[in-house]
C-alpha positions in Angstrom: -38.8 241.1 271.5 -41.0 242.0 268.3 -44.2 243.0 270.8 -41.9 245.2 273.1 -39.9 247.3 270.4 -43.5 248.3 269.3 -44.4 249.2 273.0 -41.7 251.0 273.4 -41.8 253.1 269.7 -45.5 254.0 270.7 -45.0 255.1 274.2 -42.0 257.3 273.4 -43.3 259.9 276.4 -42.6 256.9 279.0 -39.5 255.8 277.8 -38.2 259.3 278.3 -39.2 259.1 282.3 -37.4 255.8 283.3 -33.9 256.1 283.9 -31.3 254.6 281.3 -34.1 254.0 279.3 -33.1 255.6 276.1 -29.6 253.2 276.3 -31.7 250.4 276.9 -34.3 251.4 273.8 -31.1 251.6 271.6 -29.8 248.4 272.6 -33.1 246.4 271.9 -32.6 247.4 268.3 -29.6 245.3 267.0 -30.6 242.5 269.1 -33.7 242.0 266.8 -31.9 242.9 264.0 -29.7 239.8 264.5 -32.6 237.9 265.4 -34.7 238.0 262.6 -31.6 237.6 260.6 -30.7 234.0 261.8 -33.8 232.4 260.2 -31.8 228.8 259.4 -32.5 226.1 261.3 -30.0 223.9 263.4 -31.0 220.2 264.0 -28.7 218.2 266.1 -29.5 214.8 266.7 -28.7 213.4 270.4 -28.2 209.3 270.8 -30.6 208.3 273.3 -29.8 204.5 272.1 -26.7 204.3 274.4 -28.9 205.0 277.8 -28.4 208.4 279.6 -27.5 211.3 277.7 -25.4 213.7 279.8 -28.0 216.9 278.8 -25.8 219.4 280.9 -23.2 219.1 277.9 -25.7 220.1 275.4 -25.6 224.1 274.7 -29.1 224.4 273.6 -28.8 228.1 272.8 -26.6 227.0 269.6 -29.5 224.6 268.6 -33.2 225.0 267.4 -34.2 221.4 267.4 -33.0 218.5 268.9 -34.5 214.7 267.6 -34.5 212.3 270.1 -32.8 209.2 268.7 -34.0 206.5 268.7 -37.4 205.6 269.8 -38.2 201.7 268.4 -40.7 199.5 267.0 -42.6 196.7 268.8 -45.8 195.1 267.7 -46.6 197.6 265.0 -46.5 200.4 267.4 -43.8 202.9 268.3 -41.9 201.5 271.6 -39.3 202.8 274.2 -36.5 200.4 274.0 -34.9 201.6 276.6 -37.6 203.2 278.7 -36.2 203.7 282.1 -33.6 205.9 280.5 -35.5 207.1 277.5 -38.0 209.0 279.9 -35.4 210.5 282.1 -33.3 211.8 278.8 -36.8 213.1 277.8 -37.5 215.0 281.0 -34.1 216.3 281.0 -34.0 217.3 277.2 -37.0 219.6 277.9 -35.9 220.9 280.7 -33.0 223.0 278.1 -35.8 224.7 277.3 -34.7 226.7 280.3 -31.8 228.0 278.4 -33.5 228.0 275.6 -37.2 228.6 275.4 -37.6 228.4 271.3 -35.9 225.0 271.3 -37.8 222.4 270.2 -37.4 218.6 270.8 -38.4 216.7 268.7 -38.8 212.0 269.0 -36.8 210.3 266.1 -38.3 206.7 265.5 -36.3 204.2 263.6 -32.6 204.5 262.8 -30.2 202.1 261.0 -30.8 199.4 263.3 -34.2 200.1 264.2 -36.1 200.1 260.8 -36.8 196.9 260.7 -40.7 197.0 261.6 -41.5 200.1 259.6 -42.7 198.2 256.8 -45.0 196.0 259.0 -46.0 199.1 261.0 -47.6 200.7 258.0 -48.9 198.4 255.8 -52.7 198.4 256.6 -55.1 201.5 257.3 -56.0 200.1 260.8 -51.8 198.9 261.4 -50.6 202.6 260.2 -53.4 204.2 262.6 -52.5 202.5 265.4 -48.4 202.7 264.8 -49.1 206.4 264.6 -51.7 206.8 267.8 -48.7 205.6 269.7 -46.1 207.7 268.6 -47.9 210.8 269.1 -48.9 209.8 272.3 -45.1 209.4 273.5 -45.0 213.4 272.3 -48.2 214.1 274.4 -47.1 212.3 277.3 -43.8 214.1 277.5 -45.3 217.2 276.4 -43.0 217.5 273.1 -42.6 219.0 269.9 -43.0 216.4 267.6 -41.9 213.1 265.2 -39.4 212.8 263.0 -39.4 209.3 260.9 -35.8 207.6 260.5 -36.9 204.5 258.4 -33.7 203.8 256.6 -35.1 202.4 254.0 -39.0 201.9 252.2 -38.9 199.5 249.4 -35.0 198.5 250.0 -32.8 196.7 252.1 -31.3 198.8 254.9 -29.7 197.3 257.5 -29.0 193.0 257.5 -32.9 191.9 257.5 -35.0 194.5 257.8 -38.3 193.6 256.3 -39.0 196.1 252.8 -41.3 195.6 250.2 -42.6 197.4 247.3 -45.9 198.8 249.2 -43.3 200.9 251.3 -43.8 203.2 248.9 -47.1 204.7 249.2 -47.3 203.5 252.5 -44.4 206.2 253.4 -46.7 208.9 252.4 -49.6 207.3 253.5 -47.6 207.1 257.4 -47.3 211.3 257.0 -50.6 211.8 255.9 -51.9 210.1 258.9 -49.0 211.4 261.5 -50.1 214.7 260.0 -53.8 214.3 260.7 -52.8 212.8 264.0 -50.4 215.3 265.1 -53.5 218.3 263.9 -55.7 216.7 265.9 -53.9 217.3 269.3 -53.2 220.6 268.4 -57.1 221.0 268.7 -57.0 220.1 271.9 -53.0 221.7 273.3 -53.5 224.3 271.4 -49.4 223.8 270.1 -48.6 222.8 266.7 -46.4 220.1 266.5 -43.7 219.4 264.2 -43.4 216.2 261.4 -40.0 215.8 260.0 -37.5 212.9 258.2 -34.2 211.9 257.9 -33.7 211.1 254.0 -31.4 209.0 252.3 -29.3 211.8 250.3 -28.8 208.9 247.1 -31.1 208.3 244.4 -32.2 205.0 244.8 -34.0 206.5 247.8 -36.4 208.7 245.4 -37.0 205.7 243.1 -38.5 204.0 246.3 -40.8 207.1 247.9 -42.8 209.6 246.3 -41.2 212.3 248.1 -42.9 214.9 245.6 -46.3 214.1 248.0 -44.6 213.4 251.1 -43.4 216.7 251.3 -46.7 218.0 251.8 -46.9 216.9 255.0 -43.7 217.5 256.6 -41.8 220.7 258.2 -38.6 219.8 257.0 -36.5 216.9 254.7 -33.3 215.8 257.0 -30.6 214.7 254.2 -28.5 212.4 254.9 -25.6 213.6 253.1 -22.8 211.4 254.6 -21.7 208.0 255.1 -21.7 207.7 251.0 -18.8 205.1 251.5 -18.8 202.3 252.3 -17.8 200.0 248.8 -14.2 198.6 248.2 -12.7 202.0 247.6 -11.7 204.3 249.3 -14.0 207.8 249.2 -15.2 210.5 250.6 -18.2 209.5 252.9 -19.5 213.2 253.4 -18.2 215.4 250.2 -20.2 218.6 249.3 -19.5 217.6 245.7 -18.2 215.1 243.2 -14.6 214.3 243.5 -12.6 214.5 240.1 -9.8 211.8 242.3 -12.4 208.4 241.6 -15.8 207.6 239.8 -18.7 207.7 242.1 -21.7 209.9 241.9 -23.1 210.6 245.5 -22.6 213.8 246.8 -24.3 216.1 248.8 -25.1 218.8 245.9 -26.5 216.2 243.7 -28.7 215.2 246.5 -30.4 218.7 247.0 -30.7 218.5 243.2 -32.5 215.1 243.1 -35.2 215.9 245.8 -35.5 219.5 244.6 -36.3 217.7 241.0 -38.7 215.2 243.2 -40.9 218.2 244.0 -39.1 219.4 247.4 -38.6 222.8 248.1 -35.5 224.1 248.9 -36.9 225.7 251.8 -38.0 222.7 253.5 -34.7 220.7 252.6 -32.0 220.5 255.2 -28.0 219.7 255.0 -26.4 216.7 256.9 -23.2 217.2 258.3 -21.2 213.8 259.8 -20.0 215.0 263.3 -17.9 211.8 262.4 -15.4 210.5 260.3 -14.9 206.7 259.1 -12.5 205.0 259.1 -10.7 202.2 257.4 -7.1 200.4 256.3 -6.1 200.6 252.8 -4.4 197.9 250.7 -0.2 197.6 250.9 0.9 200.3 248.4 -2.2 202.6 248.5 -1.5 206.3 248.6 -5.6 207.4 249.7 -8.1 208.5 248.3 -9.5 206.1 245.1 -7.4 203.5 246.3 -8.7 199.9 247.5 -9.4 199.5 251.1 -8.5 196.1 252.8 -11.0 196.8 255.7 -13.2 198.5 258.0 -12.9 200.6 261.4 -14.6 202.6 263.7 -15.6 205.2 263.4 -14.0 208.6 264.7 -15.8 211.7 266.4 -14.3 214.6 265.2 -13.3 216.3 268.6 -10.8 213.0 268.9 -9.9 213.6 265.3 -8.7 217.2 266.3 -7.8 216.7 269.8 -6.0 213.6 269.2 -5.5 212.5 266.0 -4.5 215.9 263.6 -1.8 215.6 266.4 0.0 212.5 265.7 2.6 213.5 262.9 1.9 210.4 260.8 -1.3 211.7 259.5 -1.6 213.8 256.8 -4.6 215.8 255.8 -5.4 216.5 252.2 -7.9 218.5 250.8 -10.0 217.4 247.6 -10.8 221.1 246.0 -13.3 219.9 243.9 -15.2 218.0 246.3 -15.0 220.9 249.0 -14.1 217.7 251.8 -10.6 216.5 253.5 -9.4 213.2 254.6 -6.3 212.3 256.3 -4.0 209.2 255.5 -1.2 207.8 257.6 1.1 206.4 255.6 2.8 203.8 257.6 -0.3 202.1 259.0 -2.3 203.0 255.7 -5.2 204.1 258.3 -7.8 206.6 255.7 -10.0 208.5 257.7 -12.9 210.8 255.9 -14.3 213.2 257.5 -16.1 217.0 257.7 -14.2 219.6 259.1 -14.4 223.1 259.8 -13.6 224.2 256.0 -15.8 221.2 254.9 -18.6 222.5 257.1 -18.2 226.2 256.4 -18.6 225.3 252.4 -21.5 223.4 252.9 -22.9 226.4 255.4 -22.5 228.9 252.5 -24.4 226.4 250.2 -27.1 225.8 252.0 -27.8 229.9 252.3 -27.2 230.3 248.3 -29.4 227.7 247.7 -31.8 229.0 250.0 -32.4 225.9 252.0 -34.0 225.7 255.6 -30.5 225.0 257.4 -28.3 221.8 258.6 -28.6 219.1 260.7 -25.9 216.7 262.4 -25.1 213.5 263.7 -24.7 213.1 266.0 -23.9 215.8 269.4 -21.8 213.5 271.3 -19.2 212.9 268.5 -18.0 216.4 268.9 -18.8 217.5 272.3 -16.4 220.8 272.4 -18.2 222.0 269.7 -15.8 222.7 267.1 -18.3 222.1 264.0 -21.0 223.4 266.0 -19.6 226.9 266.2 -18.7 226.7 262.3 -22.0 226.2 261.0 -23.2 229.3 263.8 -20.6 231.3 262.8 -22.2 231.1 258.9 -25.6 230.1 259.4 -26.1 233.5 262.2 
């Protein structure tokens, strides 16, 4: 759009023979105005991990990157766990390039129940080299954009026995300096530079077990997991902007940025999670919400249920923590708490990420709200 706006300011004489060619000349100029205006990026990640993803549901004009989750870990090297589906979602994710010819998609290794091996994977020179040598060559096979690393978490348990130990931490920045020398060497030869991204525990026990101040170096962008920061015996918000003034807990998406920012991270690099989900649980006989004790767990709840189905049930209630910029509903008679982000939730944490001057959001995941509704909140802020 850039090269042609040029052409046509320099050749002024042509422009003036073609018919309707002085509408069409004024046109082009808002269009890159708004362009080069919506600079933020928008990450969604799409679960591969249930088998076929239906791609035609996927509006890939609202999304500049889209990681791939998950691919696994088997003998030290990166593995498709579900191969005869994983390559078809593959061919069909690129093919929304079609719609989209900026989008870029991107292969997410590891996840919550697929970190496991990490450790393993990357404890020796030769073991690191060779985990890495196969993940990039899943990108070159399938002519993608790059790697994003999901190991959740170095140096700490993650999910029910996952091997850690304390090496993970040098050995995480040792696996980007390698995936980074990896990923530079095929661009030698495709000419294409590929992308090197991760999905970050938004807590700070995370930073006392990586060095993300050298990390960083390495990578295109730091995915923060700002949600699911519930999960104890009471009832919180598990996706809050910031700290509610309601119970005593410390995890919140603002003091995240602030922790890796401290780590060495620049802003511009870091990028806000929003939960596409809400969780849900069953409080204790008498409990009112939110800082109350919760008797136990559900599952969880895409938010196109919560607002299709849900917000329309009378019983629940939504209410809105002002400090902590995040909502939850509570149904009285069955106790059910639900926490979730929303479109207000969303839209605050939009308008933080562009005053604090960070690279954009990122979600999980696409299929938990397949109409959309966050999706066109964090566009209609972000653009």
């Amino acid at each position: 759009m850039k090269k042609k706006l040029k052409r046509l300011l320099k050749q002024k004489l042509h422009v003036r023979r073609i018919p309707m060619a002085p509408f069409m000349f004024c046109l082009l100029i808002p269009f890159y105005k708004l362009n080069a205006q919506s600079n933020k990026v928008v990450i969604g990640y799409v679960g591969g991990f249930r088998g076929l993803i239906k791609t035609e549901l996927i509006e890939a004009k609202k999304l500049t990157h889209i990681n791939y989750a998950f691919v696994d870990i088997k003998n030290n090297r990166a593995w498709l766990h579900r191969e005869a589906t994983d390559t078809i979602n593959f061919r069909h994710l690129m093919l929304l390039k079609k719609q989209n010819p900026a989008l870029k998609v991107l292969i997410s290794i590891g996840g919550w129940t697929w970190s496991g091996k990490f450790s393993d994977a990357v404890l020796s020179d030769t073991s690191r080299k060779g985990f890495v040598a196969s993940a990039v060559a899943i990108v070159k096979r399938f002519d993608m954009d790059g790697i994003d690393i999901d190991w959740e978490y170095p140096a700490r348990p993650g999910f029910e026995g996952n091997i850690y130990r304390p090496e993970d931490k040098q050995n995480y920045t040792l696996l980007f300096k390698e995936l980074r020398s990896q990923l530079d060497d095929m661009q030698q030869q495709t000419g294409k530079r590929y992308l090197l991204t991760t999905a970050a525990g938004g807590f700070k026990s995370f930073l006392d077990n990586t060095d993300m101040g050298s990390a960083q170096q390495y990578l295109d962008y730091v995915n923060l997991m700002t949600y699911d920061f519930s999960g104890g015996k009471i009832a919180s918000h598990h996706t809050n902007l910031y700290e509610s003034k309601l119970y005593n807990a410390h995890n919140n998406a603002d003091n995240a940025v602030s922790l890796f920012k401290a780590a060495g991270v620049p802003a511009n690099k870091l990028v806000m999670g929003v939960a596409f989900y809400g969780r849900s649980s069953i409080l204790v006989p008498g409990a009112k919400g939110l800082g109350d004790s919760i008797a136990t767990y559900l599952r969880g709840v895409g938010y196109t249920k919560i607002k299709d189905s849900v917000l329309k049930i009378p019983e629940y209630k939504i209410h809105r923590d002002s400090h902590a910029k995040a909502d939850y509903l509570y149904n009285d008679s069955t106790r059910q708490f639900i926490t979730y982000d929303d479109e207000w939730s969303v839209k605050k944490k939009c308008k933080y990420v562009k005053r604090k001057k960070m690279a954009g959001v990122m979600f999980w995941e696409y299929n938990d709200d397949l109409k959309g509704y966050l999706l066109d909140e964090i566009l209609g802020v972000l653009k």
